[in-house]
C-alpha positions in Angstrom: 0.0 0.0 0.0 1.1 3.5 -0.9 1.7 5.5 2.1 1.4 9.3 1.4 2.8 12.2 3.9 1.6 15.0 5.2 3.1 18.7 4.9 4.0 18.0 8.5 5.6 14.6 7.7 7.7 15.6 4.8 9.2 18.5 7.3 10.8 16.0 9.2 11.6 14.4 6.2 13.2 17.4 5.0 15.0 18.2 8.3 16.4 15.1 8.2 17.7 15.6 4.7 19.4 18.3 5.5 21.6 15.8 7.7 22.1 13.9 5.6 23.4 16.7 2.8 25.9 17.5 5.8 27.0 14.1 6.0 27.7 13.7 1.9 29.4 16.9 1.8 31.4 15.6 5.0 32.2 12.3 2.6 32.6 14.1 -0.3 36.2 15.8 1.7 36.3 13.0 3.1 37.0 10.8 -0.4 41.3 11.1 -1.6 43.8 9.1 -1.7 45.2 6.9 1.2 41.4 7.3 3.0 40.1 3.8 4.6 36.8 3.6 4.2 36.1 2.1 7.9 37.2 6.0 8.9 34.8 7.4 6.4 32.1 5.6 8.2 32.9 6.3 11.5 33.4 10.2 10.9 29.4 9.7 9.0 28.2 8.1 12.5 29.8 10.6 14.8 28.1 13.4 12.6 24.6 11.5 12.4 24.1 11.0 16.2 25.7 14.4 16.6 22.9 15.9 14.9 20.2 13.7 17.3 19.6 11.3 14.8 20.7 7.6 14.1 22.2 5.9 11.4 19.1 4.0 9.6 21.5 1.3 8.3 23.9 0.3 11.0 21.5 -2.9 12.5 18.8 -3.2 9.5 18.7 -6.9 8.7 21.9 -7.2 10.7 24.1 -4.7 8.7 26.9 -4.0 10.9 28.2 -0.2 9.7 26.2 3.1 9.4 27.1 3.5 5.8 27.5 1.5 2.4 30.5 2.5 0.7 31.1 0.8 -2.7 34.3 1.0 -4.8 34.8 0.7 -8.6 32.9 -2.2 -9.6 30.7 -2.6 -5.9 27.4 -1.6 -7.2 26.1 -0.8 -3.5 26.3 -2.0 0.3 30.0 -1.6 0.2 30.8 -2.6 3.9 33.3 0.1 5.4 36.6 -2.2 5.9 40.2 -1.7 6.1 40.3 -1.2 2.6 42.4 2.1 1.1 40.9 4.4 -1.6 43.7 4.9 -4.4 44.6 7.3 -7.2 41.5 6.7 -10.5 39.2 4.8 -7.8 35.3 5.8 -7.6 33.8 5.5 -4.2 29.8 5.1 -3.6 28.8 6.8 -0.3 25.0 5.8 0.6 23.8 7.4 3.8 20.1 6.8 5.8 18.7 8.5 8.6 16.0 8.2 11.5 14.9 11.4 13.0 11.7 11.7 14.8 10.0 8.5 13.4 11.2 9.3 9.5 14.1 8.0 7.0 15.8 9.9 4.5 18.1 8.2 2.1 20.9 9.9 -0.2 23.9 8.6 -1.9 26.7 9.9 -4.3 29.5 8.3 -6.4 32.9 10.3 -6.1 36.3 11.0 -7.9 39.3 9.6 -6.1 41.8 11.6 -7.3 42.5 12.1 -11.1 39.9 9.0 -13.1 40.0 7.9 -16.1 37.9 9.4 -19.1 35.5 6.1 -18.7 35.0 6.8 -14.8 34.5 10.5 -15.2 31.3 9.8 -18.0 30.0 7.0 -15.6 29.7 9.8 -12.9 28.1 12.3 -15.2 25.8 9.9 -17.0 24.4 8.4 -13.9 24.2 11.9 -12.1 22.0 13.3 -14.9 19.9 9.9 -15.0 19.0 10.7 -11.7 18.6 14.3 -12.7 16.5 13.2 -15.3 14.2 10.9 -13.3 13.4 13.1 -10.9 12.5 15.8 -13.4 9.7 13.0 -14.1 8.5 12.9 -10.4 5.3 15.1 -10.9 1.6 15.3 -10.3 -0.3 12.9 -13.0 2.7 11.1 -14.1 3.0 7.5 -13.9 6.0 5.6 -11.5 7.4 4.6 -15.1 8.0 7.3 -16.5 11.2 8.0 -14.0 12.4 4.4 -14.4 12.4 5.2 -18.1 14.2 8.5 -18.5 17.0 6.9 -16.6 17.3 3.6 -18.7 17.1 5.8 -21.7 20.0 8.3 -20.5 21.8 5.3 -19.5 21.6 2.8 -22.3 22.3 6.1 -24.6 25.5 6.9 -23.3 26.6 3.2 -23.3 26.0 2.0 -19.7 23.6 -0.4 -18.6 21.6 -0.5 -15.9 21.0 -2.6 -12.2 17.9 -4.0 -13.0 17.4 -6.5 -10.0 17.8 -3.6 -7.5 15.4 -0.7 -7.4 14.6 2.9 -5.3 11.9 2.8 -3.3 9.2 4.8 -1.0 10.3 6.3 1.8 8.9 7.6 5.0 8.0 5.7 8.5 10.4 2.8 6.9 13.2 2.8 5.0 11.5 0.7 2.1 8.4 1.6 1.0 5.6 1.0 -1.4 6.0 1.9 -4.5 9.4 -0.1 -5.8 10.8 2.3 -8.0 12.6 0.4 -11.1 15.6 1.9 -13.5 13.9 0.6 -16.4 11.2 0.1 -18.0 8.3 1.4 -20.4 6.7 5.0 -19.9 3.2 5.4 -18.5 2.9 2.1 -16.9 2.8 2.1 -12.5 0.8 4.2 -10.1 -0.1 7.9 -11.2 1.9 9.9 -9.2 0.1 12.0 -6.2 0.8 14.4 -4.0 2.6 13.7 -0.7 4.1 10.3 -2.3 8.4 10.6 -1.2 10.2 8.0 -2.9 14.2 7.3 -2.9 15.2 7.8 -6.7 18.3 5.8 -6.9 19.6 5.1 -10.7 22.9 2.5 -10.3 24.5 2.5 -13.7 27.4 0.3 -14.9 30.1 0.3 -17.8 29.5 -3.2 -19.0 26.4 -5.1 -18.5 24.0 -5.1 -16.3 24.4 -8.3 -14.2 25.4 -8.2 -10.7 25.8 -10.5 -7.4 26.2 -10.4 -4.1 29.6 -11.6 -2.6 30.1 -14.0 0.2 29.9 -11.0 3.0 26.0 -11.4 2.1 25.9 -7.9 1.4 28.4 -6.6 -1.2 27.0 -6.2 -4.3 29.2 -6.3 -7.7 29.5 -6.2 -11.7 29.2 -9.8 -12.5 31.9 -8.9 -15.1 33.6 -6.6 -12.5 33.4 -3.4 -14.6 32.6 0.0 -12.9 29.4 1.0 -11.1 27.9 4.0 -10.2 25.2 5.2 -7.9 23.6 8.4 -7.4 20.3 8.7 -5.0 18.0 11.5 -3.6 14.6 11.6 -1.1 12.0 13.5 -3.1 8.8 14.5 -2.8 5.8 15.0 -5.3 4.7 18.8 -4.5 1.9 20.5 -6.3 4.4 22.7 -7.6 6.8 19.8 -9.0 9.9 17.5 -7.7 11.4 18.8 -3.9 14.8 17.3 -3.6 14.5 16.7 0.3 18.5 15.8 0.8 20.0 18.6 -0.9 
């Protein structure tokens, strides 16, 4: 069942966002050469409970960390090890919060260092799919037609997209109704309403599509082990269009 919010509940929503902007900004220094990402998550935790919140991930189904940090060819839920970032690696940061009874949900693919020209078109290409979808998040549109502005985008700039992970609604759980797919036909899915706040997440690769999960029973990667990248924003349908709630 589709859950819609409240002015009141998208506030908190939104204050929480603002969180979690801080937080991505915090990664986004955070991400250079010689970094481990275990001290990238635990700089992300000290901010979130410093700001009265709580990490959403760090003990959902047993996850151990407060963020998912995923390098080069991990799609998503990364775990935050011992591992170094080096010189032409890409680093996915994906970030939740609980505040007050909400989530929020935001994540960004960076630059470590100088990339290569492959890398650098991965970021923009799945940056501007997510751009793109949410530009489709409005009043009297259909759920589809944001899955299929960024499998368009994607597929005509030579990537391929996750198709066996999807966004999702957000609100008084992490994962909501609907599922929000990266592909897909237009005009096909729920008609978009007012008060509906979903987690628009495109996760675009350089090779094909086809991914698993490795033995940690959370890492997700290329089944060919080319490069992955994900970009994600909270948004809400307004009457007056898209509002990006974690920027």
């Amino acid at each position: 069942m589709i859950y819609l919010k409240s002015p009141a509940e998208i506030d908190i929503i939104r204050k929480n966002g603002v969180i979690l902007k801080e937080c991505l900004e915090t990664a986004r220094d955070m991400v250079r050469v010689g970094v481990k990402k275990v001290d990238i998550d635990r700089t992300i935790e000290k901010l979130i409970l410093k700001a009265g919140a709580k990490p959403a991930f760090k003990g959902f189904q047993g996850y151990p960390a407060a963020t998912c940090i995923s390098v080069n060819d991990e799609v998503v839920h990364g775990m935050p090890n011992g591992r170094v970032l080096e010189e032409g690696d890409i680093c996915g940061i994906d970030i939740g919060v609980v505040k007050d009874g909400y989530y929020a949900d935001a994540a960004r693919t960076f630059p470590v260092g100088k990339v290569s020209a492959q890398a650098q078109k991965l970021l923009e290409v799945t940056l501007e799919s997510l751009e793109r979808g949410i530009g489709q998040a409005r009043m009297g549109n259909r759920l589809s037609d944001i899955s299929h502005v960024v499998e368009s985008y994607a597929t005509e700039n030579g990537f391929s997209v996750v198709k066996t992970l999807v966004g999702h609604g957000i609100g008084k759980r992490m994962h909501e109704e609907p599922q929000v797919p990266n592909f897909g036909p237009p005009s096909q899915g729920p008609k978009l309403e007012e008060g509906l706040v979903i987690a628009i997440e495109p996760m675009i690769n350089v090779g094909k599509g086809d991914v698993f999960t490795k033995d940690d029973g959370w890492t997700v990667v290329t089944a060919d082990n080319s490069l992955s990248a994900h970009f994600e924003d909270t948004v809400a349908i307004t009457k007056d269009g898209p509002e990006i709630l974690t920027r």
